[in-house]
C-alpha positions in Angstrom: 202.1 -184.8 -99.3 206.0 -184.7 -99.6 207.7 -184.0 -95.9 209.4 -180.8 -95.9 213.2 -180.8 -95.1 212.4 -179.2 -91.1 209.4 -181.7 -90.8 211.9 -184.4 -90.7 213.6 -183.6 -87.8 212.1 -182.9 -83.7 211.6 -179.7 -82.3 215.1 -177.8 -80.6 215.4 -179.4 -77.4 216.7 -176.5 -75.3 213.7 -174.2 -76.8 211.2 -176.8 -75.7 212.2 -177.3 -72.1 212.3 -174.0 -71.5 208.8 -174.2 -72.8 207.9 -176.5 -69.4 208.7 -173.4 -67.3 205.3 -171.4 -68.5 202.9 -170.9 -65.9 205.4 -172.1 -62.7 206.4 -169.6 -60.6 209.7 -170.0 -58.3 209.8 -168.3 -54.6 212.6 -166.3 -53.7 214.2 -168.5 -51.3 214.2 -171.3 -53.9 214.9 -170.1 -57.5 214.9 -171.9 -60.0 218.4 -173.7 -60.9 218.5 -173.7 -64.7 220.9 -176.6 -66.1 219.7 -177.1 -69.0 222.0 -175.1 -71.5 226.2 -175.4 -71.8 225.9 -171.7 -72.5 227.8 -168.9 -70.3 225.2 -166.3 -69.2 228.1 -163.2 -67.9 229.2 -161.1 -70.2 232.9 -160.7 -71.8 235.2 -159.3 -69.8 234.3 -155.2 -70.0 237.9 -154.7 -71.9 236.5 -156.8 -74.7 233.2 -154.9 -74.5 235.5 -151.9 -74.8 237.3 -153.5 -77.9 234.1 -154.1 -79.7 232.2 -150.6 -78.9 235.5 -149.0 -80.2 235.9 -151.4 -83.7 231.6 -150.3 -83.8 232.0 -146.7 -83.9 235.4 -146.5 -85.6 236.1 -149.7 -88.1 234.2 -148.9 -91.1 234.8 -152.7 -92.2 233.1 -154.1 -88.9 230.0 -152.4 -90.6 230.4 -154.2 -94.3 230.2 -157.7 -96.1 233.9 -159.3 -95.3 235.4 -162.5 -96.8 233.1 -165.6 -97.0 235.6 -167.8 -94.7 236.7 -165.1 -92.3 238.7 -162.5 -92.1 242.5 -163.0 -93.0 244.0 -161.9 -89.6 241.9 -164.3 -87.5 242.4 -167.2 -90.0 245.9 -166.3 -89.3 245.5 -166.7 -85.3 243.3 -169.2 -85.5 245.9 -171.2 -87.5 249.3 -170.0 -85.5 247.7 -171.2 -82.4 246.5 -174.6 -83.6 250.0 -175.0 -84.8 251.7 -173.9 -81.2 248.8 -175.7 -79.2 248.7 -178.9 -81.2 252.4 -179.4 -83.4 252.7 -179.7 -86.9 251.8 -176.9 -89.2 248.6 -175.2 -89.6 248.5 -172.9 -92.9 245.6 -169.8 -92.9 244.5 -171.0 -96.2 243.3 -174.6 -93.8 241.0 -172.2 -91.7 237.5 -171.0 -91.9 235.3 -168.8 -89.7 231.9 -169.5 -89.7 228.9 -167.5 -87.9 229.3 -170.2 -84.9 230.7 -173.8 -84.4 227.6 -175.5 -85.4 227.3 -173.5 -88.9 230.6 -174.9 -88.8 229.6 -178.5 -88.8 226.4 -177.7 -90.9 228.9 -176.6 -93.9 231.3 -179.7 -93.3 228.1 -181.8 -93.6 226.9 -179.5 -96.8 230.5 -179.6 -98.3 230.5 -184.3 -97.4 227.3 -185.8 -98.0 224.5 -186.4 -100.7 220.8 -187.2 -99.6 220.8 -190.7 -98.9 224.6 -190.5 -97.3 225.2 -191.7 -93.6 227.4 -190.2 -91.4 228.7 -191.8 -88.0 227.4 -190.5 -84.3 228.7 -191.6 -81.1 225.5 -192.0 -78.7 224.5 -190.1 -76.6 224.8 -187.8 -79.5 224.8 -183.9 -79.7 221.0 -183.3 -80.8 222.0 -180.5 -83.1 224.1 -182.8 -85.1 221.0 -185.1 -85.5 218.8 -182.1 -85.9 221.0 -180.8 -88.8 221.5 -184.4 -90.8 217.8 -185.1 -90.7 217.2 -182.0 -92.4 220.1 -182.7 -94.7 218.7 -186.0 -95.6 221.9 -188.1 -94.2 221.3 -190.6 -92.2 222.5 -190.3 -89.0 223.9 -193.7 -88.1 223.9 -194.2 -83.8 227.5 -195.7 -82.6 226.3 -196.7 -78.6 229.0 -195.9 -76.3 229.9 -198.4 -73.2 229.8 -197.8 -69.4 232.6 -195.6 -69.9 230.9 -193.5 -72.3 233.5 -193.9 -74.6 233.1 -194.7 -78.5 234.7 -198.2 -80.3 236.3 -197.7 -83.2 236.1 -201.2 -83.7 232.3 -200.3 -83.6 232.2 -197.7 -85.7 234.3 -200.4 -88.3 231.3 -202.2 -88.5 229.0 -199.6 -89.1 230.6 -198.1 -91.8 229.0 -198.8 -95.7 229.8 -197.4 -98.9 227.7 -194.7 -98.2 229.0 -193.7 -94.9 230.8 -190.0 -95.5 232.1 -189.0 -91.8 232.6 -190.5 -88.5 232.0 -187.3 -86.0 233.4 -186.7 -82.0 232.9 -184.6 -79.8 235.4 -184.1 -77.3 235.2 -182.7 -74.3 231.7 -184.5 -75.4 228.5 -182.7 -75.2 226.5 -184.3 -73.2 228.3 -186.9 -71.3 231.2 -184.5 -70.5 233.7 -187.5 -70.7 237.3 -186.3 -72.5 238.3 -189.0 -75.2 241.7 -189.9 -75.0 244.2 -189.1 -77.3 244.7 -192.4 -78.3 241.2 -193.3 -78.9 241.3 -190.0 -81.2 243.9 -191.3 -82.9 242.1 -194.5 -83.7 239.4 -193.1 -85.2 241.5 -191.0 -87.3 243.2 -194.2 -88.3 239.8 -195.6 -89.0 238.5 -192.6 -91.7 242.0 -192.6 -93.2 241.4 -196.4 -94.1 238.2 -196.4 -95.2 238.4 -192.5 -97.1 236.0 -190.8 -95.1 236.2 -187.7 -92.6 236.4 -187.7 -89.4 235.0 -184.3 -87.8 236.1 -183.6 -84.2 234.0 -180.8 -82.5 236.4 -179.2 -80.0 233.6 -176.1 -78.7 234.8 -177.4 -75.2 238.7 -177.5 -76.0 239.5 -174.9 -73.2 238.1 -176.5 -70.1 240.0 -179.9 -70.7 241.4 -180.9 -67.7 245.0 -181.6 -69.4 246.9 -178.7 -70.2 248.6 -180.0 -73.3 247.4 -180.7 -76.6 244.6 -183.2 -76.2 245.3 -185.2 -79.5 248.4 -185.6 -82.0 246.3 -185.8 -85.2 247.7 -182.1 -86.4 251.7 -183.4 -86.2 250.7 -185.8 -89.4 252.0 -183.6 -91.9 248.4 -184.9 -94.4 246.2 -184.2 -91.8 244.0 -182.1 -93.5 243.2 -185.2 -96.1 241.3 -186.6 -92.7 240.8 -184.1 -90.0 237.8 -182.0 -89.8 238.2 -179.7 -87.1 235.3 -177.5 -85.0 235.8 -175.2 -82.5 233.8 -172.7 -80.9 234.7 -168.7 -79.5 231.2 -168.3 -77.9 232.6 -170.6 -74.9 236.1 -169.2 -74.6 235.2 -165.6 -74.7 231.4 -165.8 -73.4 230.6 -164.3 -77.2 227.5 -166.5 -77.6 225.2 -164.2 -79.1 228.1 -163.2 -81.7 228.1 -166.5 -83.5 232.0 -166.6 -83.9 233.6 -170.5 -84.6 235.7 -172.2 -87.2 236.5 -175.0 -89.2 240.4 -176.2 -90.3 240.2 -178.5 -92.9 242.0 -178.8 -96.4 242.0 -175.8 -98.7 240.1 -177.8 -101.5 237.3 -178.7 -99.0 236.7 -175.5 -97.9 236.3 -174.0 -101.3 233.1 -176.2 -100.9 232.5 -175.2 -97.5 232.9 -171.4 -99.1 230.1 -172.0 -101.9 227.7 -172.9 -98.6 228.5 -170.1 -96.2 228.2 -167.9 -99.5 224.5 -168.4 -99.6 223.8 -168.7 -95.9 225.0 -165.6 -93.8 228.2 -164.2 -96.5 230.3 -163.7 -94.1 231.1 -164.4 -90.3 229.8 -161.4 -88.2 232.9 -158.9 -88.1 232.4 -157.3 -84.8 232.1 -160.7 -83.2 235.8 -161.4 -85.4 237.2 -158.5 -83.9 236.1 -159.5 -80.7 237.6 -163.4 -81.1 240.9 -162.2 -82.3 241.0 -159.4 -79.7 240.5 -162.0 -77.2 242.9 -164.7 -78.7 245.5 -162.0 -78.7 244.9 -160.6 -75.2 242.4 -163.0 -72.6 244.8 -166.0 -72.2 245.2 -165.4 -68.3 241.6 -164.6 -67.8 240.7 -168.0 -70.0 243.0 -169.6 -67.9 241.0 -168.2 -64.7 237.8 -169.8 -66.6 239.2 -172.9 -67.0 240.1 -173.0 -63.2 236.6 -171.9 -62.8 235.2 -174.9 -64.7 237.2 -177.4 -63.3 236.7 -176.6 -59.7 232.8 -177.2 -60.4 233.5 -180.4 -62.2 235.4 -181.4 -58.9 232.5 -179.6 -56.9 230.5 -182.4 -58.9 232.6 -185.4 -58.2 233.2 -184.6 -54.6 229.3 -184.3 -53.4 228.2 -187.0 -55.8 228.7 -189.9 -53.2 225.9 -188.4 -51.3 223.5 -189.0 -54.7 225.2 -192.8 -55.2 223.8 -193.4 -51.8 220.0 -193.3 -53.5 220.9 -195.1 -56.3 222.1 -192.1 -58.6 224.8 -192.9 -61.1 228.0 -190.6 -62.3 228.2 -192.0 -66.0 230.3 -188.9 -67.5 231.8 -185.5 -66.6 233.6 -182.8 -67.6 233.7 -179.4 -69.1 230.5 -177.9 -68.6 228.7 -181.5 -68.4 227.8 -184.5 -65.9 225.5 -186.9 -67.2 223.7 -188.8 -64.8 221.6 -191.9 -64.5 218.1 -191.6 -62.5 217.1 -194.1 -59.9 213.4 -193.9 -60.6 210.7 -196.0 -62.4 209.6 -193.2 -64.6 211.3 -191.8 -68.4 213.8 -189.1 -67.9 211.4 -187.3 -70.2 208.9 -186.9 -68.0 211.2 -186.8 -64.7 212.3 -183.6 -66.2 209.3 -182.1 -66.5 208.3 -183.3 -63.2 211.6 -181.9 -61.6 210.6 -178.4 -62.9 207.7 -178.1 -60.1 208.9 -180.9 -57.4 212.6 -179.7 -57.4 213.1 -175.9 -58.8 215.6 -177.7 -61.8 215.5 -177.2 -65.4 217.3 -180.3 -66.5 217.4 -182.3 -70.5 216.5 -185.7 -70.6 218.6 -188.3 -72.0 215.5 -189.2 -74.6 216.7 -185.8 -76.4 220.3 -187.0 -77.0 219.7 -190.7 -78.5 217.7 -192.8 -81.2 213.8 -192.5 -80.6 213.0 -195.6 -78.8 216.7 -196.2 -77.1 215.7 -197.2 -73.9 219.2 -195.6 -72.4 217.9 -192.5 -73.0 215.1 -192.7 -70.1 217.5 -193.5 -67.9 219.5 -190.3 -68.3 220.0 -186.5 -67.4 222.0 -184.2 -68.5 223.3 -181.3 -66.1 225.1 -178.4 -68.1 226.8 -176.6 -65.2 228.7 -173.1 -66.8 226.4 -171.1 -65.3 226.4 -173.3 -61.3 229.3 -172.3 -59.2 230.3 -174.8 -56.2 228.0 -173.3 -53.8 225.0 -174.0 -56.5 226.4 -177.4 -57.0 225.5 -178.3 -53.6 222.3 -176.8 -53.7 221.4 -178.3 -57.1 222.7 -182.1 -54.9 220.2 -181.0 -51.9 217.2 -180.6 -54.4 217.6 -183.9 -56.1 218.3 -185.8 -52.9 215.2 -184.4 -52.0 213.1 -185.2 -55.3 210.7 -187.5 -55.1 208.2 -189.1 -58.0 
């Protein structure tokens, strides 16, 4: 019997932890600390609840089928403040909204590759980017990153074949939290332009990067767009996760591909969760600032009590944005110390076996702790519980 297209790939990881949490039961005094998700659990702030409750019950159009790649006035944001955060010059028409950042990679993928194509991932890789090119039928072609947890493009050179289509980054990186500098960017830009493939950067984490300018220079080449495939994500700015707001800036040509896609899938980006990412864009930037602040004091919160996990053997690999990932001191396979931590420990981590190759013994050395939704305080509690754990 032929393998259907979701039969090739493994089951959501983020659904299937939570599945290890039926039948245990948490006391009061020691809830459950729940790491396992990069997604904000608080709500937008009440003026953009406001903003969206108005545009509900007095925008007609926030009711009815909209343009396939987004509405004009938030392509228009979107690409005025790539231009102002970035250089160089960002047109509207080099902008797509899509119902969430990865529909956003799913349609670059849709608009790239043929069965039987290969695209490029940095390892530990994004398991939804896995997830969505097994089902695509591209193979998904596993660039190991080094101590640092930072990709080589000299790597990657090797790895590329006539049928390789993309080379994709994430950065801030999801899971390894690491920021990959601009330089390194650069490099694999270099790399796709030489070799006439595209290089996708998924930027979801853009706003929490610990430098305040532009993280890469890729949009001051003026022929960007002949390279550059560009994600981001509004559900981590503006806390509008169950919205499904992202976007995609690529060339105008590929996204009439990227159009013919989307067309078929969901029409048209929700419009009450556009209104809401343009509302924001045009009135949150102190708040997001406040975020960001937010963010990075954790991620110092992580660094700063880590010594007392080093002590036991624990390892720091990567962190940043709403990630550390973390090496294990103990002779058992992060899949199973995961499961085991749910009941020993209160904590609801992923294993590193969800993030790399089946078989990659790196992966069952690994944890991955999404902190958005662990303030300092929590940080320290979360340290107290795994310098506890025993196996």
């Amino acid at each position: 019997m032929t393998q259907t297209r979701t039969a090739a790939t493994f089951a959501p990881p983020v659904m299937e932890a939570r599945r290890w949490l039926d039948g245990v039961s948490f006391p009061a005094d020691r809830p459950l600390i729940n790491v396992s998700q990069a997604a904000p659990v608080e709500l937008p702030p009440l003026a953009m609840r406001e903003a969206i409750a108005d545009a509900a019950i007095n925008t007609a159009q926030a009711h009815l089928y909209g343009p396939v790649l987004g509405s004009p006035e938030l392509r228009a944001e979107v690409a005025a403040r790539t231009a102002r955060l970035y250089g160089g010059i960002v047109e509207p028409a080099q902008v797509a909204i899509t119902s969430g950042c990865n529909q956003a990679f799913n349609a670059a993928i849709m608009a790239l590759t043929t069965e039987g194509d290969e695209v490029i991932l940095p390892t530990p890789w994004y398991f939804n980017h896995k997830m969505w090119l097994d089902m695509a039928g591209v193979t998904a072609v596993p660039l190991p990153t080094g101590a640092d947890m930072l990709p080589d493009p000299d790597h990657a050179a090797a790895l590329i074949t006539p049928r390789t289509r993309a080379i994709t980054l994430v950065s801030p990186n999801n899971p390894a939290g690491v920021e990959y500098p601009a330089s390194l960017i650069h490099a694999f830009a270099d790399l796709a332009r030489r070799h006439g493939i595209a290089l996708i950067v998924d930027e979801t984490y853009r706003d929490f990067h610990s430098i305040s300018g532009p993280a890469h220079d890729l949009f001051t080449d003026a022929a960007w767009d002949d390279t550059l495939i560009q994600l981001y994500s509004f559900s981590k700015a503006y806390r509008l996760t169950g919205h499904r707001v992202g976007a995609m800036l690529s060339s105008p040509a590929r996204l009439a591909e990227v159009e013919k896609f989307l067309d078929t899938v969901t029409i048209c980006p929700n419009q009450l969760g556009q209104i809401a990412a343009l509302w924001g864009m045009r009135h949150l930037d102190q708040w997001l600032a406040g975020e960001r602040d937010e963010i990075l004091s954790r991620r110092a919160a992580i660094e700063a009590g880590f010594p007392r996990l080093a002590a036991q053997g624990w390892a720091l690999r990567g962190v940043g944005a709403y990630f550390a990932y973390v090496a294990h001191p103990f002779d058992l396979p992060s899949d199973r110390l995961a499961q085991h931590m749910v009941k020993a420990a209160g904590v609801l981590a992923l294993p590193g076996t969800m993030f790399v190759p089946e078989g990659d013994p790196s992966g069952a050395r690994h944890l991955r702790i999404a902190f958005a939704n662990v303030d300092a305080a929590g940080i320290g509690t979360l340290f107290d519980r795994l310098a506890d754990l025993r196996v």
